[in-house]
C-alpha positions as CSV (number, residue, x, y, z in Angstrom):
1,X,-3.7,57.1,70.3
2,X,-1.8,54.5,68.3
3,X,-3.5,51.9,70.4
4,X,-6.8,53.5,69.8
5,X,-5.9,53.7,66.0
6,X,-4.7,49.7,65.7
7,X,-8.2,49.1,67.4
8,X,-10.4,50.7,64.6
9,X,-8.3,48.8,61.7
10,X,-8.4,45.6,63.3
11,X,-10.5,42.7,62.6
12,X,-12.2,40.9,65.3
13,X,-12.1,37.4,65.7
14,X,-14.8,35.3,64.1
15,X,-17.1,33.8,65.9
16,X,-19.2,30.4,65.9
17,X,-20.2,29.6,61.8
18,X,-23.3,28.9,63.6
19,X,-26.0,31.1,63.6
20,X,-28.5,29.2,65.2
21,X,-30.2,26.1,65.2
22,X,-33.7,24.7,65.0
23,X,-33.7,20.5,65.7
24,X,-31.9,18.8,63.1
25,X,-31.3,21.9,61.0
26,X,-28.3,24.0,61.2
27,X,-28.3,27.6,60.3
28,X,-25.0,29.0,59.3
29,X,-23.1,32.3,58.0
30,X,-21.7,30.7,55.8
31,X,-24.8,29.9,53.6
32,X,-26.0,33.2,54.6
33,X,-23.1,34.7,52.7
34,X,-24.1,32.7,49.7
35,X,-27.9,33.8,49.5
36,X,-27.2,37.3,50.0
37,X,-24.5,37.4,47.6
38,X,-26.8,35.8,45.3
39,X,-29.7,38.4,45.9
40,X,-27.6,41.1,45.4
41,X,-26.0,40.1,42.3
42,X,-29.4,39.2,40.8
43,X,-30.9,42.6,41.5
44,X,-27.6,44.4,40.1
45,X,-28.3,41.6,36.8
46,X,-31.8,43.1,36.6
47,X,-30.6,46.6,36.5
48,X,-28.0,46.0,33.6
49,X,-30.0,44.2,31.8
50,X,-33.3,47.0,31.7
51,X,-30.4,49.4,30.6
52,X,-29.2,47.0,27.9
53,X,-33.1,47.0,26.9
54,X,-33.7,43.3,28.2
55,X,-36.7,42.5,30.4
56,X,-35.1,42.7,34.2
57,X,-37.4,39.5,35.1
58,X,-35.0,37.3,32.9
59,X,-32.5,38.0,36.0
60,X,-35.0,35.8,37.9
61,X,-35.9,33.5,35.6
62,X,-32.4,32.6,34.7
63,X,-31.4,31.7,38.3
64,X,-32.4,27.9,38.2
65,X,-30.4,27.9,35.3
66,X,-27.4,29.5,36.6
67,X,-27.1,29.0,40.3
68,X,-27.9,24.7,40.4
69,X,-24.6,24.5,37.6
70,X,-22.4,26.9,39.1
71,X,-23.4,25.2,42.1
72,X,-22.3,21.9,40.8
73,X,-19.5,23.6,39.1
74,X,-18.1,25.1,42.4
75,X,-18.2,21.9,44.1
76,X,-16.9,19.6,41.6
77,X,-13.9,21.9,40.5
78,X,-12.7,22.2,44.5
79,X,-13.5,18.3,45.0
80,X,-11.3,18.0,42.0
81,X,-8.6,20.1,42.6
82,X,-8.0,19.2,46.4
83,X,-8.9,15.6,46.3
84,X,-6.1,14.7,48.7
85,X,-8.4,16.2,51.4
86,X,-11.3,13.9,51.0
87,X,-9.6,10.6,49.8
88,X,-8.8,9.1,52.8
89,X,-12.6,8.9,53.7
90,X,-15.2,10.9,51.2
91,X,-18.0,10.4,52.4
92,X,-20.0,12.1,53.7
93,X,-17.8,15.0,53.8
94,X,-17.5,15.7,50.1
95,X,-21.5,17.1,49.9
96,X,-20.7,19.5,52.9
97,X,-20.5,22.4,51.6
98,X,-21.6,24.5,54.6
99,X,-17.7,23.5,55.8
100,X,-16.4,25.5,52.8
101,X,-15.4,24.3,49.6
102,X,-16.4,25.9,45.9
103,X,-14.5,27.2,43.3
104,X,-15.3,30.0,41.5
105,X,-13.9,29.2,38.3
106,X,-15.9,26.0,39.0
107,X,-18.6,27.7,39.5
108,X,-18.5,30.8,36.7
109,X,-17.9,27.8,33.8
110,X,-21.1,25.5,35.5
111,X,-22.9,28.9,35.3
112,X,-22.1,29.5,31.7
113,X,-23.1,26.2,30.7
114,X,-26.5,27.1,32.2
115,X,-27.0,30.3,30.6
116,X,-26.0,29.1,27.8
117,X,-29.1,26.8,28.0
118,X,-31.3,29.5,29.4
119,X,-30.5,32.1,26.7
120,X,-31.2,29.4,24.0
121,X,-34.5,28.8,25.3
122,X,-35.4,32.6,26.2
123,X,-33.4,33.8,22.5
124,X,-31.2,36.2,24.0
125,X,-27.7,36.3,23.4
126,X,-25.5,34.7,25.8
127,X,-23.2,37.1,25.8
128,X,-24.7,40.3,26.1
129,X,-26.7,38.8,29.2
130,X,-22.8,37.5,30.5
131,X,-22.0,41.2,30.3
132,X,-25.1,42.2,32.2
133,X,-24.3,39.7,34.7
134,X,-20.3,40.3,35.3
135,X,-20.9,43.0,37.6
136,X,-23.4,41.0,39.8
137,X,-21.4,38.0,40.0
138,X,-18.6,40.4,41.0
139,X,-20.7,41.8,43.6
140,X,-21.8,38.5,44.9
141,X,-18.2,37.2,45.6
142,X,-17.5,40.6,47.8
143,X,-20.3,39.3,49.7
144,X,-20.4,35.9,50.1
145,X,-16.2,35.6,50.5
146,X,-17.2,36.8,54.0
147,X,-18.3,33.4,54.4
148,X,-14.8,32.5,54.7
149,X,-14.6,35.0,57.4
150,X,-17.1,33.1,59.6
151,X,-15.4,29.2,58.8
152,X,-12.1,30.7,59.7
153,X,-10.8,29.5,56.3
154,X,-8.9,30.8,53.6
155,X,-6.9,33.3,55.3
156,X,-2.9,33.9,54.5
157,X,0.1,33.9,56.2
158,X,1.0,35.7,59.1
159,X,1.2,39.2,59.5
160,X,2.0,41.8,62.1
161,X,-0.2,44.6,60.6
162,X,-3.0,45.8,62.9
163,X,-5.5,44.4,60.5
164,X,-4.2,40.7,60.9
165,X,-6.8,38.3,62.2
166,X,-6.9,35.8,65.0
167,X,-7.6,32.3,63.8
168,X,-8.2,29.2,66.4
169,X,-5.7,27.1,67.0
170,X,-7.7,23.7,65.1
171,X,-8.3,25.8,61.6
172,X,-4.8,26.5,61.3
173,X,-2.6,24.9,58.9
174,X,0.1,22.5,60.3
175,X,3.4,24.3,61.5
176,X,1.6,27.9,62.0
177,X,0.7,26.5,65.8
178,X,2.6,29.7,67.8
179,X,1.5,32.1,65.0
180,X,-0.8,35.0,66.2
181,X,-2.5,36.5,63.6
182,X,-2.8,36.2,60.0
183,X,-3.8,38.1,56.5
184,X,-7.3,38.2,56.5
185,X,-7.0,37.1,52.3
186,X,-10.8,36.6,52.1
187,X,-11.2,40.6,53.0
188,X,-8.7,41.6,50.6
189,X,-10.3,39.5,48.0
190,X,-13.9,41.0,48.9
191,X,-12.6,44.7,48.5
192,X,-10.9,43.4,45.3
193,X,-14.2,41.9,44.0
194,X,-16.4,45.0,44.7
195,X,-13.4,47.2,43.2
196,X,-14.3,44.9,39.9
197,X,-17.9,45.4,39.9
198,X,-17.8,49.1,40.0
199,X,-15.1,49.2,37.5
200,X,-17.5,46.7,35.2
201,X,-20.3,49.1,36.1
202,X,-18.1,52.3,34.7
203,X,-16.6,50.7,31.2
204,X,-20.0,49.3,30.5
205,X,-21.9,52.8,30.7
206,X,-18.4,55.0,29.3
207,X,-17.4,52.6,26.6
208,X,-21.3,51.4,26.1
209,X,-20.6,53.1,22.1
210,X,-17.5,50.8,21.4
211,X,-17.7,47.5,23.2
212,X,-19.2,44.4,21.8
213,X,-21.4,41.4,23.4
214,X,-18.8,39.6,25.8
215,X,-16.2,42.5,26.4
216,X,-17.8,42.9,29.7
217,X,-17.6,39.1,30.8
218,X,-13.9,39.3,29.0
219,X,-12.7,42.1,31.5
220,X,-14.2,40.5,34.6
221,X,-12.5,37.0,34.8
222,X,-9.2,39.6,33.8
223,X,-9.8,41.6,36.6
224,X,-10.9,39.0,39.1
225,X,-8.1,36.6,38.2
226,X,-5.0,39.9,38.8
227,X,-6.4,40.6,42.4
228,X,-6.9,36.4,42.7
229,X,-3.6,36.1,41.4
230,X,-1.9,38.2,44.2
231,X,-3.9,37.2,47.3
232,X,-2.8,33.6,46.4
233,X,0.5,34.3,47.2
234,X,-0.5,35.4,50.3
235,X,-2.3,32.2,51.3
236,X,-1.1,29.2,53.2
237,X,-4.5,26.9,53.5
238,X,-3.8,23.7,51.6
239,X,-3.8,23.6,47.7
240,X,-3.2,21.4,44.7
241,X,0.5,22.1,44.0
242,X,1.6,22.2,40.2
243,X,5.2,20.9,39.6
244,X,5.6,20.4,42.8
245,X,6.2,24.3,44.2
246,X,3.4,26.7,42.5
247,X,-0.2,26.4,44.4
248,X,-2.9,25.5,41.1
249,X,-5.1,28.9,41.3
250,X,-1.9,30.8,41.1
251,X,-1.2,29.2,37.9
252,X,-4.8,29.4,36.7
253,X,-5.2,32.7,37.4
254,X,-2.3,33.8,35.7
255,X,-3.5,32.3,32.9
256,X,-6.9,33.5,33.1
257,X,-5.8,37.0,33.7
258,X,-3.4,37.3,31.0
259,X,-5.6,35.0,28.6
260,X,-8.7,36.7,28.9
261,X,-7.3,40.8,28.4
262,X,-5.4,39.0,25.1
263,X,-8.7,38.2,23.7
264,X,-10.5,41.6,24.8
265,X,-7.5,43.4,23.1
266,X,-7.6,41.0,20.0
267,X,-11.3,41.4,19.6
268,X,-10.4,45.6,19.4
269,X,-7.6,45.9,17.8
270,X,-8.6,45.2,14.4
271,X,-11.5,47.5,14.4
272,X,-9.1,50.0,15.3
273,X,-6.5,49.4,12.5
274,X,-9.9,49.8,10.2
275,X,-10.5,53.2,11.8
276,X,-6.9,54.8,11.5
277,X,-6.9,56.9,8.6
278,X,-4.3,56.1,6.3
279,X,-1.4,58.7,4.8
C-alpha cells in the first residue's frame, strides 16, 4: 500500500522535448506549453474584460501588441541576467528559445510596454485592461511552466519525497551527478500560479465595489513574486548571483512582492482614513 501510494504522487520522468518532426522543422513541448498558455490566458482576458463592460475582441486584438514585447522582454531579461551562459560563444544559441530561456518579469514589463501602446490606440485605460488581464497571464504561466517539465530544466535540489523527479544525468547541474531525484520547482510554481489566478478571479468579482484600475495587476506581481520567492530557494539551476551568495530572482522577487502590496495598501489606505467617522 505505501508503494502503491508513492506511485500515484510521483512524477514520471520527462520524456524527449521533442514532439515530432517534419524535415527541417522541429516540433517541441516546449513551444506547445507557450501557445496553449497563451490561448488560455487570452480567452480568460476576453471573459474579464466583457464583465468589466469592454468588447472581449480587444483580448485578440491586443495580442500582437502584447505577446511580440513580452516576447522580446522575456528573452532579453534572461540573456541579460545569465550572460555568463552564452558569452563564451553567443551565437546562435542566444535566439534558441525552444532550449528554455525567458523571464517573466522580462516578459510582463515588454508586455506592458505594448499595452500601453495598444490601449492608446484603442482608448481604453491601461490599467483596467492590466486588471482584466492579471488572471490570464496567471493562468498562462501554470500552463506553459510545464514546458520546463519537458526541457528537464528548472527543477530544485534534491529531495527524497515521493514526488521528486528524475532528471538525466547531462541536464543536471555540476556536483549533483549521484543525485536521484529532485524538486520538481516548475510544478510547484504552476499550482502556485493557478492558486493566483483564481485568487485574482475572486477579489476582482468580491471587492469589484472598492478596487480601483490597477489593484488587480498590483496584487498579481504580489502574489506571483511570494510563491516565486520561495521556490527560488529551492532551485539549484544556474543564476546571476547578487553580492556574491543571493541568486538575482530571489532578490527581485522580494522586492517585487513586498513593493507591489506597499503600493496596493498605499493606494487604500487613504480612502479609508476618509471613510472613518470621526469622534
Amino acid at each position: 500500500m505505501p508503494m502503491f501510494h508513492a506511485l500515484l504522487l510521483s512524477l514520471p520522468s520527462p520524456p524527449s522535448p521533442i514532439i515530432f518532426e517534419l524535415g527541417p522543422l522541429v516540433f517541441r513541448y516546449y513551444s506547445l506549453s507557450i501557445v496553449l498558455g497563451i490561448v488560455a490566458g487570452t480567452w480568460i482576458t476576453a471573459r474579464e474584460l466583457a464583465r468589466k463592460g469592454y468588447e472581449s475582441e480587444l483580448a485578440l486584438d491586443s495580442l500582437i501588441f502584447l505577446v511580440i514585447p513580452g516576447f522580446i522582454g522575456a528573452r532579453a531579461y534572461h540573456l541579460a541576467t545569465d550572460w555568463e551562459l552564452y558569452s563564451s560563444d553567443p551565437f546562435p544559441d542566444v535566439f534558441a528559445v525552444w532550449n528554455g530561456g525567458l523571464g517573466i518579469y522580462g516578459a510582463v514589463i515588454g508586455g506592458f510596454i505594448g499595452l500601453l501602446i495598444f490601449s492608446r490606440f484603442r482608448g481604453v485605460s491601461p490599467f483596467a485592461f492590466a486588471d482584466a488581464a492579471a488572471p490570464g497571464l496567471a493562468i498562462g504561466q501554470a500552463i506553459g511552466r510545464w514546458g520546463n517539465y519537458f526541457n528537464q530544466e528548472l527543477f530544485g535540489r534534491p529531495t527524497d519525497l515521493p514526488w521528486g523527479i528524475r532528471i538525466a544525468p547531462e541536464n543536471r547541474p555540476t556536483g549533483y551527478a549521484d543525485a536521484e531525484a529532485f524538486h520538481p520547482t516548475f510544478f510547484y510554481e504552476s499550482v502556485w500560479n493557478l492558486l493566483v489566478a483564481l485568487t485574482l478571479l475572486w477579489v476582482a468579482r468580491r471587492f469589484a465595489g472598492r478596487l480601483k484600475n490597477g489593484d488587480v495587476f498590483l496584487l498579481y506581481v504580489s502574489l506571483y513574486s511570494v510563491g516565486r520567492f520561495f521556490v527560488e530557494t529551492l532551485r539549484v539551476d544556474p543564476a546571476f548571483i547578487i553580492g556574491g551568495t543571493i541568486r538575482g530572482n530571489l532578490f527581485v522577487s522580494s522586492v517585487l512582492a513586498l513593493g507591489f502590496a506597499m503600493i496596493l495598501f498605499l493606494r487604500h489606505s487613504g480612502s479609508r482614513k476618509r471613510r472613518t467617522p470621526s469622534d
